[in-house]
PDB file of N, CA, C and O in Angstrom:
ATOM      1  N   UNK A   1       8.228   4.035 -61.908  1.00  0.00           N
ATOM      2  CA  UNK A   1       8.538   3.031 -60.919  1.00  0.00           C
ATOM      3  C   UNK A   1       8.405   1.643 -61.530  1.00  0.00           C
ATOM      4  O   UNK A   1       7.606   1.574 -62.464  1.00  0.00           O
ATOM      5  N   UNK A   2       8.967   0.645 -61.219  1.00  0.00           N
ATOM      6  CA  UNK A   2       9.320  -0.517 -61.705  1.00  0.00           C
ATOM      7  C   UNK A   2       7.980  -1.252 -61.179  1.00  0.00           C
ATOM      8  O   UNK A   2       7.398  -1.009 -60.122  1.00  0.00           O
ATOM      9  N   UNK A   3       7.687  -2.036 -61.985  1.00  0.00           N
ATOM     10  CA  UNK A   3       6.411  -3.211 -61.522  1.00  0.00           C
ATOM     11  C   UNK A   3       7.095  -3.832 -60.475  1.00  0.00           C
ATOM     12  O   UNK A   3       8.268  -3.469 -60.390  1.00  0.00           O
ATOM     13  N   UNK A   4       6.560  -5.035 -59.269  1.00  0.00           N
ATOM     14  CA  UNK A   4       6.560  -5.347 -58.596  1.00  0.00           C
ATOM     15  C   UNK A   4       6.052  -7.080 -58.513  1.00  0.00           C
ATOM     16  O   UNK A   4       4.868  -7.419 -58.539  1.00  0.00           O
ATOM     17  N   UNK A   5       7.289  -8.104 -58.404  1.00  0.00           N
ATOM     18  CA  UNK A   5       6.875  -8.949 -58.210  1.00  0.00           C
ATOM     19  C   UNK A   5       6.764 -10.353 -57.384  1.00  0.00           C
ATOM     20  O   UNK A   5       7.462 -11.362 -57.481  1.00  0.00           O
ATOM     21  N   UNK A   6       5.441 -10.023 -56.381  1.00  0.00           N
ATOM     22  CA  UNK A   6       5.651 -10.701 -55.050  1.00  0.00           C
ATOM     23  C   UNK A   6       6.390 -12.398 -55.563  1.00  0.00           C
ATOM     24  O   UNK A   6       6.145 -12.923 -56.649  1.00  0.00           O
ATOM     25  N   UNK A   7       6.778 -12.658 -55.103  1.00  0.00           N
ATOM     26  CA  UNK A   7       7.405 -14.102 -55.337  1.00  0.00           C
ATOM     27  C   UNK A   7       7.986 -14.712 -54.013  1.00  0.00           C
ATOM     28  O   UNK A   7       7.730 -14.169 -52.938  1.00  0.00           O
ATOM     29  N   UNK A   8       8.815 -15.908 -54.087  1.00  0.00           N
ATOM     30  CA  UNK A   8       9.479 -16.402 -53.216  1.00  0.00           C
ATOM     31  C   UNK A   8      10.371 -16.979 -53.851  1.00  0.00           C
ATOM     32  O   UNK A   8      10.221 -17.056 -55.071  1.00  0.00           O
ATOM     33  N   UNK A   9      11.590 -17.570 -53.223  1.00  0.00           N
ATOM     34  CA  UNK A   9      12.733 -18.146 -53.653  1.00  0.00           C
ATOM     35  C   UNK A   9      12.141 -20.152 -53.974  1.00  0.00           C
ATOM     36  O   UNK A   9      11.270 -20.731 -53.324  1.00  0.00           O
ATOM     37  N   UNK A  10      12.841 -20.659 -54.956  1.00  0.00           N
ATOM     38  CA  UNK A  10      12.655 -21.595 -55.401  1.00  0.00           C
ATOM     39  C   UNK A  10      11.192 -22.095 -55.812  1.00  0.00           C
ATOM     40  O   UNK A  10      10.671 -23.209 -55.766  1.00  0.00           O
ATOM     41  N   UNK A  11      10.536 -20.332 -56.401  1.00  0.00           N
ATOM     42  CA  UNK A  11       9.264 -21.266 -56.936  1.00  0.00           C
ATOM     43  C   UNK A  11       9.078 -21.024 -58.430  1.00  0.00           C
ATOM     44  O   UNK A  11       9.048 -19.894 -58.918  1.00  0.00           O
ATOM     45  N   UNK A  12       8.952 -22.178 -59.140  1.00  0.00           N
ATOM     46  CA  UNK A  12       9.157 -22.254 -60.187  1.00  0.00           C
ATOM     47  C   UNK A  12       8.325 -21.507 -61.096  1.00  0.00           C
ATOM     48  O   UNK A  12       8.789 -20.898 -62.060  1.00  0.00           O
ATOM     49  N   UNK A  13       6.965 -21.550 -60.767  1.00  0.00           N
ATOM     50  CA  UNK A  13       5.962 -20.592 -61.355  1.00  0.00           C
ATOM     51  C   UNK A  13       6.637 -18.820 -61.485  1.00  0.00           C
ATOM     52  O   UNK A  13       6.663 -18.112 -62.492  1.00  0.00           O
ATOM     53  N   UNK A  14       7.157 -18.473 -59.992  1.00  0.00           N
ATOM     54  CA  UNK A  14       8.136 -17.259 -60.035  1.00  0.00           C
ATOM     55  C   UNK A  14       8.781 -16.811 -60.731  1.00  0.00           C
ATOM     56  O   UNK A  14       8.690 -15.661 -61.160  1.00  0.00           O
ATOM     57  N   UNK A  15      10.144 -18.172 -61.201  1.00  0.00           N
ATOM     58  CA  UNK A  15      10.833 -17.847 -62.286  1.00  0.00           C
ATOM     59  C   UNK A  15      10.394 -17.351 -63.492  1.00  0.00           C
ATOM     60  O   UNK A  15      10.884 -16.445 -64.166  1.00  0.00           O
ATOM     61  N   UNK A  16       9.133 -18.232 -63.764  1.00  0.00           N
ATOM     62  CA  UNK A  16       8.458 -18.324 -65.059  1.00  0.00           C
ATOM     63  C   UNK A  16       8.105 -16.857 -65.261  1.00  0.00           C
ATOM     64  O   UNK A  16       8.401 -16.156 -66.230  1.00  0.00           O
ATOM     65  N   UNK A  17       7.449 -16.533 -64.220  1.00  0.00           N
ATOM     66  CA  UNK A  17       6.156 -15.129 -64.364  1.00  0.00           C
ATOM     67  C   UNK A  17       7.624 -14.070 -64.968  1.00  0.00           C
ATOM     68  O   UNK A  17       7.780 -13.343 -65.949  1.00  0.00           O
ATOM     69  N   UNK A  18       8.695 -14.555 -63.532  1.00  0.00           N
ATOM     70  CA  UNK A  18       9.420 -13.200 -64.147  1.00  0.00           C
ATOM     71  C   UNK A  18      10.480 -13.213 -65.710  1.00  0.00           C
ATOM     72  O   UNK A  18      10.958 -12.175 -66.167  1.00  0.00           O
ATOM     73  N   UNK A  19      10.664 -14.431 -66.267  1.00  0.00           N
ATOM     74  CA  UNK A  19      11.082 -14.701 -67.426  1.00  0.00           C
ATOM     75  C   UNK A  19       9.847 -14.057 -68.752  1.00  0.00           C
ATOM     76  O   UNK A  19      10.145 -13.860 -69.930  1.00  0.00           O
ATOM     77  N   UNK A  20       8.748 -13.879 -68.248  1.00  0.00           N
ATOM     78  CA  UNK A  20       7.422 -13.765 -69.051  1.00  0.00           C
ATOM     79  C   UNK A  20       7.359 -12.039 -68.789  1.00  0.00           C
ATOM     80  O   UNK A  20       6.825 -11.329 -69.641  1.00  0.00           O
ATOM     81  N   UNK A  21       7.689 -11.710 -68.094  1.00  0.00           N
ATOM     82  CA  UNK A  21       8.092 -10.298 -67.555  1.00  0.00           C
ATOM     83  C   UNK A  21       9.430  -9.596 -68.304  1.00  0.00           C
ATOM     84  O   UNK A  21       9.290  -8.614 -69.033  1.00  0.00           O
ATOM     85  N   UNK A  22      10.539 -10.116 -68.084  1.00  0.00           N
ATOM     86  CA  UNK A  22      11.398  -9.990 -68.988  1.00  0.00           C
ATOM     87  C   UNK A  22      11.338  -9.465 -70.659  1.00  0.00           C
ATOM     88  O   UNK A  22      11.822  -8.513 -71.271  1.00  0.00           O
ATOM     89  N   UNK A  23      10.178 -11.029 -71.145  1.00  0.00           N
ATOM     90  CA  UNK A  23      10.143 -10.756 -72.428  1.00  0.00           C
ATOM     91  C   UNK A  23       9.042 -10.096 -72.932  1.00  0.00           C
ATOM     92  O   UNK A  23       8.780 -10.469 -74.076  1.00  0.00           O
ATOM     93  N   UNK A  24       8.177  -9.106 -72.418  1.00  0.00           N
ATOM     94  CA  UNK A  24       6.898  -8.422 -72.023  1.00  0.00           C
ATOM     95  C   UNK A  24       7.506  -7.067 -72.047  1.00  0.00           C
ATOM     96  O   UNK A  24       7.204  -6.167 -72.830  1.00  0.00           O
ATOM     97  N   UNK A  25       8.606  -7.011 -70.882  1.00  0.00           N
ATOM     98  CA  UNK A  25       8.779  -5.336 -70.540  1.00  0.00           C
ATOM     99  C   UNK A  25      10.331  -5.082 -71.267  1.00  0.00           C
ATOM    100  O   UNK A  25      10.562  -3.933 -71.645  1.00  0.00           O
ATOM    101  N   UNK A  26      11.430  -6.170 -71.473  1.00  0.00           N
ATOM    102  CA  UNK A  26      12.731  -5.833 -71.738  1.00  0.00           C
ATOM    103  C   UNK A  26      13.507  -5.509 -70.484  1.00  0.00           C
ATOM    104  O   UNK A  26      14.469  -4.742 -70.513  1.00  0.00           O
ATOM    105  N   UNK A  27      12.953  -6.279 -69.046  1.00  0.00           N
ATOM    106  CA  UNK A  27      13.728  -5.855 -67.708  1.00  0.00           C
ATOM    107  C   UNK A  27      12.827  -7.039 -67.105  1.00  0.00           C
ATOM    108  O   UNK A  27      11.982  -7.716 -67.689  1.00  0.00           O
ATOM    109  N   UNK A  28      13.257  -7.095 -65.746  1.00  0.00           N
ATOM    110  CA  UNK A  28      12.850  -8.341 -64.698  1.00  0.00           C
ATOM    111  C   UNK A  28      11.982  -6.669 -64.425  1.00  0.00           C
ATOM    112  O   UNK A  28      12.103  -5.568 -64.961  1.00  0.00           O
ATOM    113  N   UNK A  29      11.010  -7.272 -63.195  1.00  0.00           N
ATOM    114  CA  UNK A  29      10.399  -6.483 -62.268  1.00  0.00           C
ATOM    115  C   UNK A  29      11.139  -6.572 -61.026  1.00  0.00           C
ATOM    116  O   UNK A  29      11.951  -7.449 -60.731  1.00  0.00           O
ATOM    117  N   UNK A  30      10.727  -5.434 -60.225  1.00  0.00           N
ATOM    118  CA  UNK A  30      11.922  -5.330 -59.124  1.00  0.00           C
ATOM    119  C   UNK A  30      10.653  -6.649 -57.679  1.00  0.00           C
ATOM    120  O   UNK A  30       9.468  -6.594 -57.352  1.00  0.00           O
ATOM    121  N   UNK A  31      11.991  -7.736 -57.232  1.00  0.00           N
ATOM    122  CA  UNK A  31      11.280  -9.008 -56.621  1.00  0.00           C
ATOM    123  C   UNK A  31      11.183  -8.646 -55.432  1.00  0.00           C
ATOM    124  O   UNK A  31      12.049  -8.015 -54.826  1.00  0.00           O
ATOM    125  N   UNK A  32       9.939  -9.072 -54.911  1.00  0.00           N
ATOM    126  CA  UNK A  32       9.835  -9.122 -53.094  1.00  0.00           C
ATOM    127  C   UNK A  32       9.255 -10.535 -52.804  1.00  0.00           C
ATOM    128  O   UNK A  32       8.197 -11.028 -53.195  1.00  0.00           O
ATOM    129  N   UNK A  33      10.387 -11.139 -51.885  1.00  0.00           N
ATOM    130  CA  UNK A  33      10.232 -11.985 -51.237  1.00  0.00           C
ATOM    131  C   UNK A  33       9.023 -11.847 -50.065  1.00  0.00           C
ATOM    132  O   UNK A  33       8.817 -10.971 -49.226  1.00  0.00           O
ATOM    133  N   UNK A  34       8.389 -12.970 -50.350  1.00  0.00           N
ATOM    134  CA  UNK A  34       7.435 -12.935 -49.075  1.00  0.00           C
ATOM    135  C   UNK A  34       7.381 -13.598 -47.662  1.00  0.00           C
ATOM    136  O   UNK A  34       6.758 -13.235 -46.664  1.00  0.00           O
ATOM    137  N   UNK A  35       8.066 -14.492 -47.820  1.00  0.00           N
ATOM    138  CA  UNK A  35       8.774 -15.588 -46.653  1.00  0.00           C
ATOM    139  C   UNK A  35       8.704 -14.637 -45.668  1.00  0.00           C
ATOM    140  O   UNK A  35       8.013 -14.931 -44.692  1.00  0.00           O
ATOM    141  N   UNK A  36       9.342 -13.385 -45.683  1.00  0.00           N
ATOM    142  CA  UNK A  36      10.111 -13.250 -44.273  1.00  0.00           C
ATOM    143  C   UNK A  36       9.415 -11.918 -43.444  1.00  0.00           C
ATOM    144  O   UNK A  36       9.760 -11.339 -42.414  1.00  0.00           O
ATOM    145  N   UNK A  37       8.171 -11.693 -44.470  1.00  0.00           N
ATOM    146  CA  UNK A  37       6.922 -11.113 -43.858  1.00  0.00           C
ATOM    147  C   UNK A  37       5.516 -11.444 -43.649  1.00  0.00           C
ATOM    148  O   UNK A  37       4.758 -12.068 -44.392  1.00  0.00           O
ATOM    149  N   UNK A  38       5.353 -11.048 -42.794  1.00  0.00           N
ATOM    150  CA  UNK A  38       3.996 -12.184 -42.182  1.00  0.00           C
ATOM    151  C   UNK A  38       3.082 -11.457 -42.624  1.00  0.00           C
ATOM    152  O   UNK A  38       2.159 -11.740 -41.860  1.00  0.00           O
ATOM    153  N   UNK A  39       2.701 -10.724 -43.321  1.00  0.00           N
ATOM    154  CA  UNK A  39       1.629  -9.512 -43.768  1.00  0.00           C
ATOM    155  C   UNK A  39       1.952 -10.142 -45.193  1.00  0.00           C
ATOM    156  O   UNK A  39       1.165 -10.909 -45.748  1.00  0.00           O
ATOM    157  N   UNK A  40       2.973  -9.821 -45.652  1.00  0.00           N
ATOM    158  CA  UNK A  40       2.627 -10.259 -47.107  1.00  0.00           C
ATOM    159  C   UNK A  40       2.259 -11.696 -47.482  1.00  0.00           C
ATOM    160  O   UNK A  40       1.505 -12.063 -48.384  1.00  0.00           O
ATOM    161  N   UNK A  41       3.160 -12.659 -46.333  1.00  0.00           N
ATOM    162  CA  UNK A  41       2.724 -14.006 -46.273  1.00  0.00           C
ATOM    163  C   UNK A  41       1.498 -14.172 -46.560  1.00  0.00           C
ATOM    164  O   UNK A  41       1.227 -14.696 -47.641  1.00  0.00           O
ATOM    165  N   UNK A  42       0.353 -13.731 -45.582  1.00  0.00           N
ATOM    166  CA  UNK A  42      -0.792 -13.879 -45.350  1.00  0.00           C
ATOM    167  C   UNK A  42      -1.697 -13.729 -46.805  1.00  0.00           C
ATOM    168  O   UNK A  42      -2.532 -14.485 -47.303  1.00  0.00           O
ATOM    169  N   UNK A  43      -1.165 -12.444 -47.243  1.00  0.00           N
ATOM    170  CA  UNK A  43      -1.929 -11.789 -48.290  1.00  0.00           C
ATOM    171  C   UNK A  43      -1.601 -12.718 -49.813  1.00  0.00           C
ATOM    172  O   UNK A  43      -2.444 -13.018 -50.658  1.00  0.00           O
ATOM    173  N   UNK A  44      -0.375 -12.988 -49.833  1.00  0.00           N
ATOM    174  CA  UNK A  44       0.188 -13.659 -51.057  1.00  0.00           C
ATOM    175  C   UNK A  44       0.364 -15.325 -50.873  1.00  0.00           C
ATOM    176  O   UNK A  44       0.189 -15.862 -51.967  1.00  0.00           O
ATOM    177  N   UNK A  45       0.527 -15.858 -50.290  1.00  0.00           N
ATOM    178  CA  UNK A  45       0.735 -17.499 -49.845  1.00  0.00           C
ATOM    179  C   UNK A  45       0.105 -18.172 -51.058  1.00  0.00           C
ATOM    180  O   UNK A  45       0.783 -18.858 -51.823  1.00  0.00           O
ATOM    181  N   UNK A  46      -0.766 -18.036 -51.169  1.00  0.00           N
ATOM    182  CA  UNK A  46      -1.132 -19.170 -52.298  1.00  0.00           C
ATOM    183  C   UNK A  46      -1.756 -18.244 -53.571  1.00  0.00           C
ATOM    184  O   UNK A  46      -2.644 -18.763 -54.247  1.00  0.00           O
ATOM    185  N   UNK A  47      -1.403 -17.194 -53.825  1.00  0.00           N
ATOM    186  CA  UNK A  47      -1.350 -16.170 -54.946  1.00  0.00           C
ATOM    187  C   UNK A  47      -0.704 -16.116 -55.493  1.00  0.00           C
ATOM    188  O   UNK A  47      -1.015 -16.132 -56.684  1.00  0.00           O
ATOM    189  N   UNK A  48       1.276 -15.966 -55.009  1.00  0.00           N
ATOM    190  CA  UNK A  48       2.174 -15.749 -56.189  1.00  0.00           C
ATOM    191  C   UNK A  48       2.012 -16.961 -57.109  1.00  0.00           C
ATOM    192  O   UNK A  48       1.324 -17.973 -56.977  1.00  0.00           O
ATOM    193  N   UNK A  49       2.935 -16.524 -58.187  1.00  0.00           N
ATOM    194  CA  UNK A  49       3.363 -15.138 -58.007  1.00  0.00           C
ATOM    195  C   UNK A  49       2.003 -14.179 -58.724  1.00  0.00           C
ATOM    196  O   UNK A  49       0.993 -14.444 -59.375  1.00  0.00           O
ATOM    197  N   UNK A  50       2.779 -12.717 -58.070  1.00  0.00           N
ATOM    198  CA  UNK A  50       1.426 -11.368 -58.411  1.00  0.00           C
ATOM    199  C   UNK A  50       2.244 -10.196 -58.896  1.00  0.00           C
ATOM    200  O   UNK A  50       2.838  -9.476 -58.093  1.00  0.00           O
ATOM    201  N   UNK A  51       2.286  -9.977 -60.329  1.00  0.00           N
ATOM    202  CA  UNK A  51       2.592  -8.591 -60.445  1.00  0.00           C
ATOM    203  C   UNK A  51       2.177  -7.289 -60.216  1.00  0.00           C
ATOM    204  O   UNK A  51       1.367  -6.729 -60.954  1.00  0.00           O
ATOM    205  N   UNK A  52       2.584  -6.865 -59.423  1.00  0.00           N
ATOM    206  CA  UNK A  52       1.995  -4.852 -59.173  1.00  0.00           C
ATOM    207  C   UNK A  52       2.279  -4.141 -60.095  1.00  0.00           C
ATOM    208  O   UNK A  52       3.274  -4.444 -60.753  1.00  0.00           O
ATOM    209  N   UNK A  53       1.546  -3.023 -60.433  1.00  0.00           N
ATOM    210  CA  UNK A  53       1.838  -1.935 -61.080  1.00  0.00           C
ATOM    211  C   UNK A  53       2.205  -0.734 -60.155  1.00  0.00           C
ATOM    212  O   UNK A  53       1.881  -1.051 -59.011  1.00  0.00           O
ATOM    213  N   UNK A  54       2.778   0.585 -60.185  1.00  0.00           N
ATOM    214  CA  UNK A  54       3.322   1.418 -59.507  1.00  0.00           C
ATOM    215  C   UNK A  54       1.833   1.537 -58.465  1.00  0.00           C
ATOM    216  O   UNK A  54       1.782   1.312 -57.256  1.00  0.00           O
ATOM    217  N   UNK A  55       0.718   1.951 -59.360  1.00  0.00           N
ATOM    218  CA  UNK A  55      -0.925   2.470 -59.000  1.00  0.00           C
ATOM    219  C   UNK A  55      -1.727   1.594 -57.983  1.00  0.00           C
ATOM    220  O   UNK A  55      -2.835   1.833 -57.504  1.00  0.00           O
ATOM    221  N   UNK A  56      -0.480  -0.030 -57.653  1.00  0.00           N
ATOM    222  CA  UNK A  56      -1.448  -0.454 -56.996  1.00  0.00           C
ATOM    223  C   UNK A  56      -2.000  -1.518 -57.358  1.00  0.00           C
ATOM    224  O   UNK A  56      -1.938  -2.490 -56.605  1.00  0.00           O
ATOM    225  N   UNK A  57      -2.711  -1.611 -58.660  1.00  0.00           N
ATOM    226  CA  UNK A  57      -3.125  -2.931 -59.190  1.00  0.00           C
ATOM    227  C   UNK A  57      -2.401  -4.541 -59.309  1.00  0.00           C
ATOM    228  O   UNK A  57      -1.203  -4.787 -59.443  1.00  0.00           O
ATOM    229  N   UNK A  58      -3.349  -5.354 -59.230  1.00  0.00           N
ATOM    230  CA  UNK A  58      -2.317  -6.591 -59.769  1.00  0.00           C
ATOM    231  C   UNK A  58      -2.968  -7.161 -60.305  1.00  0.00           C
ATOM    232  O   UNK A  58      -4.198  -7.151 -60.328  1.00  0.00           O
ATOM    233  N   UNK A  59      -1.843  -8.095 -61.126  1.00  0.00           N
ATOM    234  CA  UNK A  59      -2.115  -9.401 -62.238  1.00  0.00           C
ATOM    235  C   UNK A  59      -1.999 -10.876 -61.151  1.00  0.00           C
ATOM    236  O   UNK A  59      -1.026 -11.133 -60.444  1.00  0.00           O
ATOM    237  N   UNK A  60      -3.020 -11.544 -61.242  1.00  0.00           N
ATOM    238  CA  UNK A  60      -2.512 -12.746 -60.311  1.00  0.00           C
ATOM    239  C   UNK A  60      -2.234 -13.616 -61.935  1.00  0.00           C
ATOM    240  O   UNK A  60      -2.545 -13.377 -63.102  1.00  0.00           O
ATOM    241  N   UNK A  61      -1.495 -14.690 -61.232  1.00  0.00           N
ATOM    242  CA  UNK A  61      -0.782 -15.778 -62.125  1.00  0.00           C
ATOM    243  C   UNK A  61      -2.467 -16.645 -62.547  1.00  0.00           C
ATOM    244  O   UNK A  61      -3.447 -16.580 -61.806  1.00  0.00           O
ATOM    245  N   UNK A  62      -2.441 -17.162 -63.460  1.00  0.00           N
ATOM    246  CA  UNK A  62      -1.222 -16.987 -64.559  1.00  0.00           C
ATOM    247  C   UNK A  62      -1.401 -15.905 -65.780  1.00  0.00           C
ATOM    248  O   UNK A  62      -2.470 -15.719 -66.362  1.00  0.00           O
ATOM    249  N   UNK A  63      -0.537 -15.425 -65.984  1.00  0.00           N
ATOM    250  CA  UNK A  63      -0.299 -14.842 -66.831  1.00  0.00           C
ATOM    251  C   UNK A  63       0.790 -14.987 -67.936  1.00  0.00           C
ATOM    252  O   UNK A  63       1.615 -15.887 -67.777  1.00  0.00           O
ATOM    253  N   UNK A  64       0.866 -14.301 -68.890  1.00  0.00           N
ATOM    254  CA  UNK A  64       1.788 -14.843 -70.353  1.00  0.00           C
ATOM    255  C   UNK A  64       2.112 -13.087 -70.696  1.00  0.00           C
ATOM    256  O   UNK A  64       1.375 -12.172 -70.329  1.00  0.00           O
ATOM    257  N   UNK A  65       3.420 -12.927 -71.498  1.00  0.00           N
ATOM    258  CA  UNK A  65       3.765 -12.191 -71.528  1.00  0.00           C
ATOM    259  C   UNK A  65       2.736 -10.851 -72.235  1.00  0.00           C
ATOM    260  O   UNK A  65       2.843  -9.738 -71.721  1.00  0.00           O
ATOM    261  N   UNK A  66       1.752 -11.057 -73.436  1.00  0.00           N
ATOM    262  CA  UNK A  66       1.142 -10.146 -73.854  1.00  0.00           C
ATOM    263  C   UNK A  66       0.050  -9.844 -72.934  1.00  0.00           C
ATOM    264  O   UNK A  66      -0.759  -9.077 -73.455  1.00  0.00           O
ATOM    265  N   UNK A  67      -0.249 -10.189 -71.734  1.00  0.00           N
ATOM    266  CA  UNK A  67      -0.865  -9.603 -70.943  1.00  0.00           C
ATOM    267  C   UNK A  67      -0.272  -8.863 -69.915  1.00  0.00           C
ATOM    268  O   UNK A  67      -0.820  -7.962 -69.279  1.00  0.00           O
ATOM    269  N   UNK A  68       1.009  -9.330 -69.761  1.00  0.00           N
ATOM    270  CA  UNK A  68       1.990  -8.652 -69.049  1.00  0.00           C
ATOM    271  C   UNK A  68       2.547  -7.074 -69.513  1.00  0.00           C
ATOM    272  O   UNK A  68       3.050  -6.170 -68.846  1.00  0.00           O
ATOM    273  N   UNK A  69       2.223  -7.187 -70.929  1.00  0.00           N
ATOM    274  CA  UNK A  69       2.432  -5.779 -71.579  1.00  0.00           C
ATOM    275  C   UNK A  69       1.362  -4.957 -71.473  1.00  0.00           C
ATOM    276  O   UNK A  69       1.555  -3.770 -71.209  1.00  0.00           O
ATOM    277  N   UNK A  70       0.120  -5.434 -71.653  1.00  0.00           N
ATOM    278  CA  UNK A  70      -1.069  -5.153 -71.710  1.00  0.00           C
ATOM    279  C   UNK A  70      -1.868  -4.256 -70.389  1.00  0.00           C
ATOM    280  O   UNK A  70      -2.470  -3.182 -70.404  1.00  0.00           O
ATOM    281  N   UNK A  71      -1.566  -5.224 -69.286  1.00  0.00           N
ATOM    282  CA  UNK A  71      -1.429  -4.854 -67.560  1.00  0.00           C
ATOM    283  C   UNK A  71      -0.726  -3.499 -67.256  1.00  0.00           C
ATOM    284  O   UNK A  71      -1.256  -2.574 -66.642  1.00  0.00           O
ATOM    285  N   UNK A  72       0.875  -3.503 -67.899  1.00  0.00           N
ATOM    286  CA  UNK A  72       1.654  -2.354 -67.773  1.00  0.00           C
ATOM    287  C   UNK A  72       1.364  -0.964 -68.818  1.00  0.00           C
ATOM    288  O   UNK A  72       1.957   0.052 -68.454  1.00  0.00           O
ATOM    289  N   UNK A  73       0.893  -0.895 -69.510  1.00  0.00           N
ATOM    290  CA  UNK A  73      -0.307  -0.235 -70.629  1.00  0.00           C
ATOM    291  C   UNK A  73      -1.190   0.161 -69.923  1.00  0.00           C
ATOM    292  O   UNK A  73      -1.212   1.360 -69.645  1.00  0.00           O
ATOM    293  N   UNK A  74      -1.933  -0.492 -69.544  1.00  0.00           N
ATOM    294  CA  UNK A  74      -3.197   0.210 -68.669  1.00  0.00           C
ATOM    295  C   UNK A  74      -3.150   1.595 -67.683  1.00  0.00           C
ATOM    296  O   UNK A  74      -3.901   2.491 -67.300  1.00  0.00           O
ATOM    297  N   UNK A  75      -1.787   1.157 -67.545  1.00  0.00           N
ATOM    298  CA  UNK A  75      -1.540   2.513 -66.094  1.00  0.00           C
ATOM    299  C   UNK A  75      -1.540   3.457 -66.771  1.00  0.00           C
ATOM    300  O   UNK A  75      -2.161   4.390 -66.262  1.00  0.00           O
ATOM    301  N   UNK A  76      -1.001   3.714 -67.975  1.00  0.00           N
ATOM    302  CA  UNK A  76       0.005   5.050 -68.702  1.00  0.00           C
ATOM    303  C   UNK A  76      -2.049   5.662 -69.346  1.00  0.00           C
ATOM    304  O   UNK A  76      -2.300   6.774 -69.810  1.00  0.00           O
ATOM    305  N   UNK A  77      -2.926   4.706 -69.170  1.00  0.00           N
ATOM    306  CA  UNK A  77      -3.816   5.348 -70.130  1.00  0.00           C
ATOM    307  C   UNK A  77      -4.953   6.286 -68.955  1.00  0.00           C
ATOM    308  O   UNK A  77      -5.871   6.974 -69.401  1.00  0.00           O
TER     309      UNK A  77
END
């Protein structure tokens, strides 16, 4: 399953995480907008962006790509 990364539209940190994601995994992570849920709102608002792993875990920002590899590593062990 694809990592997971809460974000929102026009935030620049977002772009970043998932450009840092990109060059970490060789793919974007699959994006969820949070705007337009009030549960994730709540939970993520001043967190994203946050990468998930399939298991559940997350990376809060900031992060850089060799931890981004590192994070996605952890699950497989």
């Amino acid at each position: 399953m694809k990592p997971i990364l809460y974000m929102t539209e026009y935030c620049h940190l977002c772009e970043q995480a998932q450009q840092y994601i990109i060059q970490a995994l060789g793919e974007p992570a699959q994006e969820i907008d949070i705007i337009d849920d009030a549960t994730l709102l709540e939970r993520y608002q001043i967190r994203i962006p946050v990468l998930q792993r399939s298991d559940g875990a997350e990376l809060n920002w900031p992060f850089e790509p060799t931890a981004v590899r590192d994070f996605i590593r952890q699950e497989t062990l």
